[in-house]
N, C-alpha and C positions, 0 to 999 in steps of 0.2 A: 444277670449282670448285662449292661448296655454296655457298647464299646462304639466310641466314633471316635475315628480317626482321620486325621488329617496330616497327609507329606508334604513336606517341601524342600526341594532339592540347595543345600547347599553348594556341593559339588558336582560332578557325576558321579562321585562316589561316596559320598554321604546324605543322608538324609535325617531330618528332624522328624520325630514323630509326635503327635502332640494329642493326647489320649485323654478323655475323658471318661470316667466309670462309676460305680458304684458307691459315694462316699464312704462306706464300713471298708473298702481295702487301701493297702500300704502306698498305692497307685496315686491316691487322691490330695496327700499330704504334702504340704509346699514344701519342706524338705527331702521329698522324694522327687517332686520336677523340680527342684535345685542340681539336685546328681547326675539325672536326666539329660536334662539340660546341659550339665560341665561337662557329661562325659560325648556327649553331638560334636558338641564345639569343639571337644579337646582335639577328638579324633580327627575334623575336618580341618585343622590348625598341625596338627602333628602329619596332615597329607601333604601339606601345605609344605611346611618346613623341613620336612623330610628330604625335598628335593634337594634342600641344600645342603644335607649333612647337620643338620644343628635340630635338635632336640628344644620343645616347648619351654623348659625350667633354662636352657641355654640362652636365648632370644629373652627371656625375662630380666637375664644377667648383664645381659648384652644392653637391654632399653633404661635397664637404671644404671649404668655406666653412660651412658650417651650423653648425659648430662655434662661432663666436662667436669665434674668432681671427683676427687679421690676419693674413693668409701671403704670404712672396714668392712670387713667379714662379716661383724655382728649386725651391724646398717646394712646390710645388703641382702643377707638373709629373711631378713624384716620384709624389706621393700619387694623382693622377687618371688614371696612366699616361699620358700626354702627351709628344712630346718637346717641349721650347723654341720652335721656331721656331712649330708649331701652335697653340701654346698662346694664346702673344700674338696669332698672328690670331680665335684664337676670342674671345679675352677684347675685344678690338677691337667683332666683333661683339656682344657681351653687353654690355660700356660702353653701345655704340648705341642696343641695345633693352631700357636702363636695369636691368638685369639684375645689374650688378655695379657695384662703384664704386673706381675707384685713389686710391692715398693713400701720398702719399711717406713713406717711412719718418721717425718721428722722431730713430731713434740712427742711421740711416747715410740720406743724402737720394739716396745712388744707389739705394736701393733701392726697389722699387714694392711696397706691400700691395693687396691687393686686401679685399674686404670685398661680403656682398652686400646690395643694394640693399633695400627694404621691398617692391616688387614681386617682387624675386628671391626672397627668402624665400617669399612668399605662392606665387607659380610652384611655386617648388622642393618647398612641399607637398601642392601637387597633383598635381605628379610622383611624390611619396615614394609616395603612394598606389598611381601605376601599376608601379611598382617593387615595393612587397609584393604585389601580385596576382600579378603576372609570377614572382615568389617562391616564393610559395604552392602553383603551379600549378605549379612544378618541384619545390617538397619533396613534393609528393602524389605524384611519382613514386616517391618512395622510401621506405622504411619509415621509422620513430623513430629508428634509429640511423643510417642510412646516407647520411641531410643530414647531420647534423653529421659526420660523419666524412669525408665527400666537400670538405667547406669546411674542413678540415683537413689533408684530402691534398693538396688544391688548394695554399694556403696554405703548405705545407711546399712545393711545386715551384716558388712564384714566387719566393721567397728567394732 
C-alpha cells in the first residue's frame, strides 16, 4: 500500500491530513473523507468556540436565530442540523445562561419561538468572528474557484 501524505496546519493545534492509498481500502471512499474531513474541521471549530464557552451545535442555534425571526423548535432543528430531543436540552441550557429566550407562539400557543437574548446576540458576534477565521483559514486552502465550488458540491450532497 502507498501512502502520501500531505498536512496543513489549520491551527497550531489542528491539522488536516489528506491521504491518498490503495483504492481496495475504506481510506479511498468519498464518504470516508466526508468524515474525515467533518471531523478536522469540527475539532478546529470546537478550539475555536471553546474559548467562548459555547459548544459547535450552540453557535448553529445561535446563527439561525440571527436572522431576526421567531422560529419553532421543529424549524430550527431542521436548519441547525439537530435532532429534537438535543435541541430542547441545548436550548434548556442557552435559557439558563440567558442566551436565548422562549415565546409562546401567538397563532398557535402550542408552539414554542425561540428568539435570541441581547447577550446572545452580543455572544453570537463574537463567535461569528471565530467562525470567519476558522473560514478563511480553510478557503486559503484552496484556490478562487474551488471554495465556492467545494460549498456547492457540499450543498448539492446534503439535499
Amino acid at each position: 500500500m502507498k501512502l502520501l501524505s500531505k498536512s496543513t496546519k489549520f491551527e497550531k493545534t489542528s491539522t488536516v491530513r489528506v491521504t491518498m492509498t490503495d483504492p481496495n481500502t475504506f481510506d479511498s471512499h468519498l464518504s470516508y473523507a466526508l468524515a474525515a474531513a467533518h471531523r478536522s474541521v469540527s475539532q478546529a471549530l470546537n478550539a475555536r468556540l471553546k474559548k467562548h464557552g459555547i459548544q459547535i451545535e450552540a453557535w448553529r442555534v445561535m446563527e439561525c436565530l440571527d436572522i431576526g425571526q421567531k422560529q419553532t423548535m421543529g424549524t430550527l432543528a431542521k436548519r441547525a442540523l439537530i435532532n429534537p430531543p438535543a435541541l430542547s436540552k441545548l436550548v434548556d441550557r442557552m435559557v439558563s445562561d440567558g442566551l436565548v429566550h422562549r415565546q409562546i407562539s401567538a397563532r398557535d400557543q402550542r408552539q414554542i419561538n425561540l428568539l435570541l437574548t441581547n447577550l446572545g446576540r452580543a455572544r453570537m458576534l463574537q463567535i461569528r468572528e471565530e467562525v470567519e477565521d476558522q473560514d478563511k483559514v480553510l478557503t486559503d486552502l484552496f484556490d478562487n474557484q474551488s471554495g465556492p465550488l467545494l460549498i456547492q458540491l457540499l450543498t448539492k450532497l446534503a439535499q
